[in-house]
C-alpha positions in Angstrom: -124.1 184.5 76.4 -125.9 182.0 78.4 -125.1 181.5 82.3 -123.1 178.7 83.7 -125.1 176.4 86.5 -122.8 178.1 89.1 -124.3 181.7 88.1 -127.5 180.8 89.2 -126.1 179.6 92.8 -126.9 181.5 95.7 -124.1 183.6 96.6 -122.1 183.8 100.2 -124.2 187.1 100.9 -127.1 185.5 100.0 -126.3 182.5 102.0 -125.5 184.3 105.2 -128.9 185.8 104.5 -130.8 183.1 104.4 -132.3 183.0 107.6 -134.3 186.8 106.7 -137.7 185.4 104.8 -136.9 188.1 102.5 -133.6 187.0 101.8 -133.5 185.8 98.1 -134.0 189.6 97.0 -131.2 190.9 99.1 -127.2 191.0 98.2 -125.8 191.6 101.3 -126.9 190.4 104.4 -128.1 192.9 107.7 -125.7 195.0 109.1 -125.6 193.7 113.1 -126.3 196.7 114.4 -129.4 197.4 111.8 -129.9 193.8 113.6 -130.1 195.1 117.1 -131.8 198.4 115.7 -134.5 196.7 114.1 -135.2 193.1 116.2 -138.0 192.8 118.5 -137.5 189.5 119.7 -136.0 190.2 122.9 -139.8 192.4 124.2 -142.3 190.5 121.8 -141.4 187.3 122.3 -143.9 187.4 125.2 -146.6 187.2 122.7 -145.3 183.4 122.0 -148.7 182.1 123.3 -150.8 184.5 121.3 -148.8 183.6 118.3 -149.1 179.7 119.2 -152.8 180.2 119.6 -153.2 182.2 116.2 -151.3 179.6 114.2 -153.3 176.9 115.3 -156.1 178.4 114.3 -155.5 179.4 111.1 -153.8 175.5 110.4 -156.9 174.4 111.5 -158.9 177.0 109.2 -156.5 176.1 105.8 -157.5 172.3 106.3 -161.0 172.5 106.5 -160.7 174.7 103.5 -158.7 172.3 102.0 -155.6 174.5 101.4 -153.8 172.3 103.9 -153.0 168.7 104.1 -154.2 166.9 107.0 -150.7 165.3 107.3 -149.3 168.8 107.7 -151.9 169.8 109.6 -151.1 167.0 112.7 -147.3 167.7 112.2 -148.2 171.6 112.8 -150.0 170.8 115.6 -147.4 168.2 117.0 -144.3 170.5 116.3 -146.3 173.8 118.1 -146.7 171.6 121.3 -143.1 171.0 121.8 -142.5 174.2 121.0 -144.8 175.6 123.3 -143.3 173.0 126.0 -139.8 174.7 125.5 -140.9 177.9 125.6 -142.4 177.0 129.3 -139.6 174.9 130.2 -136.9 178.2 129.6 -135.4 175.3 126.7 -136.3 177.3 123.9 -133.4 179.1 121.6 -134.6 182.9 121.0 -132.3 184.0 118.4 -131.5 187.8 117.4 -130.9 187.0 113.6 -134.6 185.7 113.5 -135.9 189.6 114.5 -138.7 188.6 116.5 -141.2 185.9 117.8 -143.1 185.1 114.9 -139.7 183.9 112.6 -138.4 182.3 115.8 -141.5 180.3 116.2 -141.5 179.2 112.7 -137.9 178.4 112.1 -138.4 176.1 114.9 -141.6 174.4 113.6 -139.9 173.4 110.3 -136.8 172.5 112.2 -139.3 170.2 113.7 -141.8 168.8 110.9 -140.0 170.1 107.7 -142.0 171.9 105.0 -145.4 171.6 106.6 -144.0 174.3 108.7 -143.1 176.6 105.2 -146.7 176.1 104.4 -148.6 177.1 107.9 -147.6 180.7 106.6 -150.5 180.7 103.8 -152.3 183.1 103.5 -151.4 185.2 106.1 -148.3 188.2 106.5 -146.6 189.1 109.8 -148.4 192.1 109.4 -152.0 190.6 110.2 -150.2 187.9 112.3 -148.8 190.4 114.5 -151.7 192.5 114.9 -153.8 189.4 115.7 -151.0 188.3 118.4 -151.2 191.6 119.9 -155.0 191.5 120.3 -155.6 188.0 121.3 -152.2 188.9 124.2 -153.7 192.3 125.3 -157.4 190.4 125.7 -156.2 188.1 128.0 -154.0 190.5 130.1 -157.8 193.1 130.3 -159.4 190.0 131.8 -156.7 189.9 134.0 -156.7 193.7 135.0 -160.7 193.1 135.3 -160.1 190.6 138.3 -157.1 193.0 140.1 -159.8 196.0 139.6 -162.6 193.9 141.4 -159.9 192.9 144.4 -159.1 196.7 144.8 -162.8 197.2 144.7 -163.7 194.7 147.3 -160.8 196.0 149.4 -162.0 199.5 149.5 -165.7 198.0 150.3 -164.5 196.6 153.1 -162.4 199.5 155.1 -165.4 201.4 154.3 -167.7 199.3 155.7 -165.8 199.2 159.0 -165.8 202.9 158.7 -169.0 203.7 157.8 -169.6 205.8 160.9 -166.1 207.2 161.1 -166.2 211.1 161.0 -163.3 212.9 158.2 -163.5 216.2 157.2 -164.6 216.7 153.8 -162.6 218.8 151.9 -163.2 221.2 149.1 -160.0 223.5 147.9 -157.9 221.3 150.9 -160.0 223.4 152.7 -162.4 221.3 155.4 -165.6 222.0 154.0 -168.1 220.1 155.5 -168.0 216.5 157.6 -168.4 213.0 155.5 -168.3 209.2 156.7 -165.0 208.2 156.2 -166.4 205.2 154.4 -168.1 207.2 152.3 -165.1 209.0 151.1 -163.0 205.3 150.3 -166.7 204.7 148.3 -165.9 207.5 146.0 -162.9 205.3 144.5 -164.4 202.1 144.1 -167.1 204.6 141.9 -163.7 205.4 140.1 -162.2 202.0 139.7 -166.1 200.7 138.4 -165.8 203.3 135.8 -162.2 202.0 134.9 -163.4 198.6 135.0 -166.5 199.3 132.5 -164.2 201.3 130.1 -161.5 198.4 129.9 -164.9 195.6 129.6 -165.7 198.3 126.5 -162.6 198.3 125.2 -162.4 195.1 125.0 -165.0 194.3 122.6 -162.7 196.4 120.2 -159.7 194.7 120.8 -161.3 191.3 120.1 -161.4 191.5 116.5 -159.7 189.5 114.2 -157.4 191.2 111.8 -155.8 187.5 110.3 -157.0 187.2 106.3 -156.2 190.7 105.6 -152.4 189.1 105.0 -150.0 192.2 104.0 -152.2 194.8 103.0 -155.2 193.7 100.3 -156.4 190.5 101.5 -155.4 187.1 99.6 -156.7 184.6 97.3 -157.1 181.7 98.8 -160.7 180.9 100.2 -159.8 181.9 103.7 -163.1 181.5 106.4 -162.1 184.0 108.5 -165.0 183.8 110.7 -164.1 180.4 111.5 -160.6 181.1 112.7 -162.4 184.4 114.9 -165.3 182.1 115.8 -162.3 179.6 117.4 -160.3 182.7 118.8 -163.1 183.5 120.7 -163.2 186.7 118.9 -166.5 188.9 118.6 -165.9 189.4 114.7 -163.4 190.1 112.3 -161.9 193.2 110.9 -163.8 194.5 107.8 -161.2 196.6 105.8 -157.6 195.1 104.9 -155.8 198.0 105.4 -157.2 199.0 108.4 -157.0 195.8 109.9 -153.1 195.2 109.4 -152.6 199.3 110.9 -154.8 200.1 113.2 -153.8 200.3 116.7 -156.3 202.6 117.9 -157.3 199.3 120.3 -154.1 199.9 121.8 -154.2 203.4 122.4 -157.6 203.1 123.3 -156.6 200.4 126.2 -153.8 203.2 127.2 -156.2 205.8 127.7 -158.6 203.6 130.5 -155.2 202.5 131.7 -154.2 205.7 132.1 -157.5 206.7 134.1 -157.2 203.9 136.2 -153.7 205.0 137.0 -155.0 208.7 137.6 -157.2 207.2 140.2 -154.8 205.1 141.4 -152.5 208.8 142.3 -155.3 211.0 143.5 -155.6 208.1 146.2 -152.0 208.1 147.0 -151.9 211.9 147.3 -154.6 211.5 149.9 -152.6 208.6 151.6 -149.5 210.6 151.6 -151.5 213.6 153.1 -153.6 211.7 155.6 -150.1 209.7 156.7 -148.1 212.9 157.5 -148.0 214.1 161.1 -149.6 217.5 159.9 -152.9 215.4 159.5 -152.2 212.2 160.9 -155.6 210.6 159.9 -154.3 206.9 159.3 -151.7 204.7 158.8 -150.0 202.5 156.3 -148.8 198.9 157.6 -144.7 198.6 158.0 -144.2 196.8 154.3 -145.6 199.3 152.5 -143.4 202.1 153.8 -139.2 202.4 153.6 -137.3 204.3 156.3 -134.7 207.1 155.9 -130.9 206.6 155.4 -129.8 209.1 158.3 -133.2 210.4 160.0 -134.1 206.9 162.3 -137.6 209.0 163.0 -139.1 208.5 159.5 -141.9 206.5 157.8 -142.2 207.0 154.2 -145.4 206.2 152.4 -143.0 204.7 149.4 -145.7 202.5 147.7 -148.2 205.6 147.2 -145.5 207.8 146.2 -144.2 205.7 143.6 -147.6 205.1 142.3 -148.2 208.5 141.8 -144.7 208.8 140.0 -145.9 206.0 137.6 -148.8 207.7 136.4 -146.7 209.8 134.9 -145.4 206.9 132.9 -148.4 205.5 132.0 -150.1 208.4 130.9 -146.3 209.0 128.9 -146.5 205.6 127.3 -150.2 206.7 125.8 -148.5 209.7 124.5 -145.8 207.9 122.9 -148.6 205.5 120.8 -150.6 208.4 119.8 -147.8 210.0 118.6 -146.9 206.7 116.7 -149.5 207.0 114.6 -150.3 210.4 114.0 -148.3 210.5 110.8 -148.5 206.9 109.2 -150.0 206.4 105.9 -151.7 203.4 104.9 -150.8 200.4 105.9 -148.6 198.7 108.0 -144.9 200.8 108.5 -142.3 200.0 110.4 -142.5 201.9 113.0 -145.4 200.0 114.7 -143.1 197.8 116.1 -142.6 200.9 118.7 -146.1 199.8 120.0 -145.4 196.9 122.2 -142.8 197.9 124.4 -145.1 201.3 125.7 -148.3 198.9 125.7 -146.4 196.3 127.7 -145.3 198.6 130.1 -148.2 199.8 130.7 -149.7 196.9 131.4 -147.2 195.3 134.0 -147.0 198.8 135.3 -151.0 199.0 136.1 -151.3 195.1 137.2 -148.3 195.2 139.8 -150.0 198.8 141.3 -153.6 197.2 141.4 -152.2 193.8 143.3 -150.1 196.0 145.8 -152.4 198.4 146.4 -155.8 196.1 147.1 -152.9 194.6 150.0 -152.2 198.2 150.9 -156.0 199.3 151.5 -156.9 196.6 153.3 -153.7 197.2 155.8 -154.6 201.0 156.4 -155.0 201.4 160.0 -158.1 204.4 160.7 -157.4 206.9 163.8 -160.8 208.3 164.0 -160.0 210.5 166.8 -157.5 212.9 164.2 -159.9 213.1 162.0 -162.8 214.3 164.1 -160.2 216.8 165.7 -159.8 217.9 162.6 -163.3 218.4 161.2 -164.3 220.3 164.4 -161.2 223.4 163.6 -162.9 224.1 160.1 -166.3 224.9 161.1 -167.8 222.3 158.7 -171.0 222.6 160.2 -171.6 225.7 159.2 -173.9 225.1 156.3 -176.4 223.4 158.8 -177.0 226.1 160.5 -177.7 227.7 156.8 -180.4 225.0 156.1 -181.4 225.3 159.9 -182.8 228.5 158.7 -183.8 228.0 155.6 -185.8 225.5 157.3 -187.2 228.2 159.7 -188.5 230.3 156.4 -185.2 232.4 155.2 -184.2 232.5 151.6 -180.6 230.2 151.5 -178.3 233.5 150.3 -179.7 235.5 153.8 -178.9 232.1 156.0 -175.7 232.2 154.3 -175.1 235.8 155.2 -176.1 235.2 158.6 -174.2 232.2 159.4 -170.8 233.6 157.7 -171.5 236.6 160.7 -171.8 233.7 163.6 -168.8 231.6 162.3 -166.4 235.1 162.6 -167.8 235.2 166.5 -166.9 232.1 166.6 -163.2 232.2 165.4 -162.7 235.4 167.4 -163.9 233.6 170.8 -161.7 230.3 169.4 -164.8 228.5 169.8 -166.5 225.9 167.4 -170.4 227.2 166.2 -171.5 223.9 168.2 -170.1 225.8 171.4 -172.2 229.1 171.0 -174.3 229.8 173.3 -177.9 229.3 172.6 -178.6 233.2 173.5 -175.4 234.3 171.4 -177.2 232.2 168.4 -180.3 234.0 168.7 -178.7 238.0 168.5 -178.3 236.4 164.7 -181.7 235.4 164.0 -184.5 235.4 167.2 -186.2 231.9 165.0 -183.0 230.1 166.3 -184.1 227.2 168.5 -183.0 224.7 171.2 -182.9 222.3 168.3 -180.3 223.9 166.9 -177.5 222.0 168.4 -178.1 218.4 166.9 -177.6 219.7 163.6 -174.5 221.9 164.7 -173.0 218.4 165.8 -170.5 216.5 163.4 -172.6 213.4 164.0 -176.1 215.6 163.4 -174.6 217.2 159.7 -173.8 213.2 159.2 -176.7 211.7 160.0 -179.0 214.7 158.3 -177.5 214.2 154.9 -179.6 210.6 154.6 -180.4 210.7 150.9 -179.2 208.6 147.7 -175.2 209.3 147.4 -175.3 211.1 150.8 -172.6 210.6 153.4 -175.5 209.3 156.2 -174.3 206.2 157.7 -176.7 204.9 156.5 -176.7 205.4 152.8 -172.5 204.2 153.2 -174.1 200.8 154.3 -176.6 200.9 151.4 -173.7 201.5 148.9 -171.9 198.8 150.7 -174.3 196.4 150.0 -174.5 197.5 146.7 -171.3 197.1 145.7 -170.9 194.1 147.1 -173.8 192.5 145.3 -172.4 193.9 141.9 -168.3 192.5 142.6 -169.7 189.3 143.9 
């Protein structure tokens, strides 16, 4: 029996479907909550740009192959800049029922130009267009995190500089071990933070591949040129493999990982903040707004901003966790459960830009109390291994100096004097070849100015670093 023309009409269901771009196979429309459970616009909608920037592109890339009017084309390109003046204007209508930013953006385009928005979606699949958004977002946000690692950088340069004659007892087991340049100690971390900075620069050459063109899954038909749309992206190539191209996110978890370094660096500096701010050492201080006082002791100073730091590693390093365990069991290609990516890997990054801007402010506010520190390096006997080279100098193997000098430094603790303040004549009962001479390298300012060589602590070599640095962040 043939069909009446009303069989063939949509039916309510399907109707209050419509606005799903799947919605002409489906009988029944989304449950609301499977609406909530499964929408993304609400986090990913701050890919808009990316997603404005990727659609252009590829309109541009579908004319010139001639799969795309150049009528549609201009209207495409006129309906994206009102939308994009919306978005910026806080105008623009995000709705749940359109699951995320890339069905919001085009339900407002062909609101706007009519079917030459329909068309802008050949040849491409959310899959590849959210995997292109998501590179072309976390590119721009690595050049960003390149600039706030530079200002940290320079910060650090610059205490140390100031303190590149500053005595602190170098510590080894939180035990002092022997005395450093306090500049040369901040140095250490702007070694760290280059690191972080060449990793994210590395990983960024990964990340800035175009995955667009591999549509769904398998690639299309149509004559796509998708070097043209990378080579107008500003993208150093395009992904080679389909599948790979639409489910990777190894470039994410990759960027997680050097973010997560960066954020361990970030804490082992804090924990030496903390440390050097509590009375027990009292080797600096942190300026008034980066601290909180306590609710019923009116005495207390709280190094907040470092301990929280150290409290958001944590996170971080949990968020890289999360996307590795994403993808540990996904088969070819894109699933679902990608979606999970952005809100870790957006985390992460306002997480790691807000610590790098607060704490290149906080560095450059520490206020130095030499005088603590030198206190302190004197109590540890941290010259100790000068006397050892002293006589290895004077013709001893190193293991019978350091027998020697381990017998002089318990005469020292048991008279409660530093090895400096042996007497000349109470040196020698240890070893006759013991000299006058002996006592400039038994100083603090002797063992720093004697360890002159490349990466050494010598005043000198923290000004040479200094300079160094400088000429590479400038």
């Amino acid at each position: 029996m043939s069909s009446s023309s009303s069989d063939n009409k949509p039916s309510d269901n399907q109707l209050a479907n419509k606005s799903q771009a799947w919605s002409a196979l489906f009988s029944e429309p989304m449950s609301d909550l499977v609406k909530r459970y499964t929408a993304s616009v609400f986090f990913d909608k701050r890919l808009w740009a990316a997603d404005i920037q990727g659609s252009l592109a590829h309109a541009e890339m579908l004319t010139a192959q001639g799969i795309l009017g150049q009528e549609d084309h201009a209207a495409i390109q006129r309906g994206m800049a009102q939308i994009k003046s919306e978005i910026e204007a806080g105008s623009f209508d995000w709705k749940l029922d359109l699951e995320d930013v890339h069905l919001n953006i085009e339900a407002r385009l062909t609101e706007l130009v009519g079917i030459a928005g329909k068309r802008l979606h050949t040849g491409r699949s959310r899959n590849d267009q959210v995997a292109t958004d998501v590179r072309l977002w976390l590119r721009g946000e690595i050049d960003e995190l390149l600039i706030l690692l530079q200002a940290l950088q320079l910060a650090l340069v610059e205490v140390a500089e100031k303190n590149a004659e500053v005595i602190l007892p170098g510590f080894t087991h939180l035990q002092v071990a022997q005395p450093v340049a306090f500049g040369h100690h901040l140095l250490a971390y702007v070694e760290m933070f280059a690191r972080d900075a060449e990793r994210l620069t590395d990983a960024r050459r990964r990340v800035n591949r175009l995955p667009l063109g591999a549509a769904a899954l398998a690639g299309t038909s149509y004559p796509l040129d998708r070097e043209r749309v990378a080579r107008t992206l500003g993208m150093e190539g395009v992904c080679q493999n389909s599948l790979d191209a639409v489910s990777d996110r190894d470039f994410a978890i990759e960027f997680s990982a050097a973010a997560s370094l960066v954020m361990v660096h970030i804490s082992r500096l804090s924990e030496e903040l903390i440390l050097w701010m509590s009375q027990s050492f009292g080797f600096i201080d942190l300026a008034d707004r980066f601290c909180t006082g306590s609710s019923i002791m009116p005495q207390k100073k709280n190094p907040d901003v470092p301990e929280l730091a150290r409290g958001k590693t944590g996170r971080v390093v949990g968020h890289l966790m999360g996307l590795i365990t994403l993808m540990k069991g996904q088969p070819l290609a894109y699933n679902k459960d990608n979606q999970e990516d952005k809100e870790p890997l957006f985390d992460t990054v306002d997480t790691l830009k807000d610590t790098l801007r607060i704490f290149a402010e906080l560095a450059a506010g520490i206020t130095v109390k030499p005088e603590a520190m030198e206190r302190a390096a004197l109590k540890g006997y941290a010259t100790a291994t000068d006397l050892a080279d002293y006589l290895v100098k004077k013709g001893l193997a190193f293991r019978d100096a350091h027998e020697i000098v381990a017998h002089a430094v318990k005469t020292a603790i048991g008279s409660g004097v530093d090895l400096s303040q042996l007497p000349l004549a109470e040196l020698q009962k240890f070893d006759a070849r013991i000299g006058e001479d002996v006592f400039e390298g038994l100083s603090l300012r002797g063992s720093l100015n004697a360890r002159n060589i490349l990466g050494g602590t010598a005043p000198a070599q923290v000004r040479a670093q200094v300079a160094r640095h400088r000429a590479r962040l400038a």
